[in-house]
Residue, then its C-alpha position, 0 to 999 in steps of 0.5 A: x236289102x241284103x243284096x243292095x248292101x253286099x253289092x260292089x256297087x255300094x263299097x265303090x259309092x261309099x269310097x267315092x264319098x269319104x274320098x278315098x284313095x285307091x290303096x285306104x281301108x275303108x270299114x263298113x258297119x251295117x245296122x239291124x234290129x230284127x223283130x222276132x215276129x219278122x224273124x218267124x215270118x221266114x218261115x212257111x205260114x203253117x209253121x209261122x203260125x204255130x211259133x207265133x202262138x207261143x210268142x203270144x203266150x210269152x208275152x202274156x208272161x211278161x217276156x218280150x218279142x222285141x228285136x235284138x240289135x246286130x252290128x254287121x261288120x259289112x267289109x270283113x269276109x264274115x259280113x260280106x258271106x252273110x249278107x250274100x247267104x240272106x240274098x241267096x234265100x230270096x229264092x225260098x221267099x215266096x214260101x214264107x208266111x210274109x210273102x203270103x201276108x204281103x200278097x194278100x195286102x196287095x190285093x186289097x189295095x188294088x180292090x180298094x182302087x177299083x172299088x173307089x174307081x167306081x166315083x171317078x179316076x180322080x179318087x182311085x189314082x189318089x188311093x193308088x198313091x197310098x201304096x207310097x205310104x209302105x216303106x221300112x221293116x220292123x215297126x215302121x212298116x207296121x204303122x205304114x201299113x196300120x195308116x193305109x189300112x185306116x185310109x182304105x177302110x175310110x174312103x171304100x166304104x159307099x156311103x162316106x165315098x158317095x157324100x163326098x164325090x157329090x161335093x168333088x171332095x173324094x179325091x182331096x180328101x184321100x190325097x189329104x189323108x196320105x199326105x198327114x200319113x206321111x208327114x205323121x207316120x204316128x198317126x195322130x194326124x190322120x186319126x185327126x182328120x178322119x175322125x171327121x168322117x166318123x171314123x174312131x181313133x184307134x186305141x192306145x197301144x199298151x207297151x210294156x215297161x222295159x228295165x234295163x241296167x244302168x251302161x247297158x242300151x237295147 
């Protein structure tokens, strides 16, 4: 992302789109609000795992692991260097514990393909569509992935998989699903609707009370 928003590319499509002319300043801010989960997950797994332990602890004492939002002045030299030396650390990213984590969800996808393949094409391509579903950083793409996974673990398991290819209704049934993921990225919708196939609602999750002072925003 970093390399995509410090491209010439970007500042010229941008310029083109406030319509400015040649000798204009056109300023450029950049908005990010990384989680601290995502921030340890830079680092090697062993490591990773280790902080991450004391993040839990933390939050069992009431402090907070929730991002700090940043206001990046993309078209000042400061900004253009950091999202240039965030690029340049893409070389070290398949040592990080979030390139472990990634490749192993990219693994069960493909397992869950090849095992729903095993009732028909039709069902495995509609599976393989789920991949759509991952999208966004931060919580976006934990409930992305929260969504997959809850279609997954609905539709590879044998028994609901082979009622549902005997009626021709495997393959409409996930399209279905990754359609209410999409359209509800809450869940609600797709909790709804495999919860016909004794799938239970997930739990509510608990979110701690936030105060913050009057002027101030997170």
């Amino acid at each position: 992302m970093a390399d995509l928003k410090s491209r010439r590319a970007r500042f010229a499509r941008m310029r083109a789109e406030v319509g400015a002319s040649p000798g204009a300043t056109v300023r450029v801010s950049d908005y990010f609000k990384p989680r601290l989960e995502e921030t340890l997950s830079l680092l090697p797994a062993a490591w990773q795992k280790k902080l991450e332990a004391l993040l839990r602890r933390g939050h069992a004492k009431g402090r907070q692991g929730a991002g700090r939002a940043i206001t990046l002045k993309s078209d000042t030299l400061f900004g253009l260097l950091a999202l240039r030396t965030l690029a340049a650390l893409a070389i070290l990213r398949p040592y990080s514990a979030r390139y472990v984590l990634e490749q192993q969800r990219i693994m069960r996808w493909l397992d869950a393909i090849e095992t729903v393949a095993q009732d028909g094409w039709q069902a495995a391509y509609q599976i393989a569509l789920c991949g759509r579903l991952v999208k966004g950083y931060g919580e976006t793409n934990a409930r992305a992935h929260a969504n997959l996974e809850r279609i997954l673990t609905t539709f590879e398991d044998s028994g609901r998989r082979s009622a549902l290819a005997a009626r021709f209704e495997l393959a409409s049934e996930i399209a279905l699903a990754r359609d209410n993921a999409l359209a509800d990225p809450e869940g609600q919708t797709l909790d709804r609707q495999i919860a016909a196939h004794g799938i239970a609602a997930r739990p509510i999750a608990v979110k701690p009370l936030v105060f913050v002072r009057p002027g101030k925003t997170r």
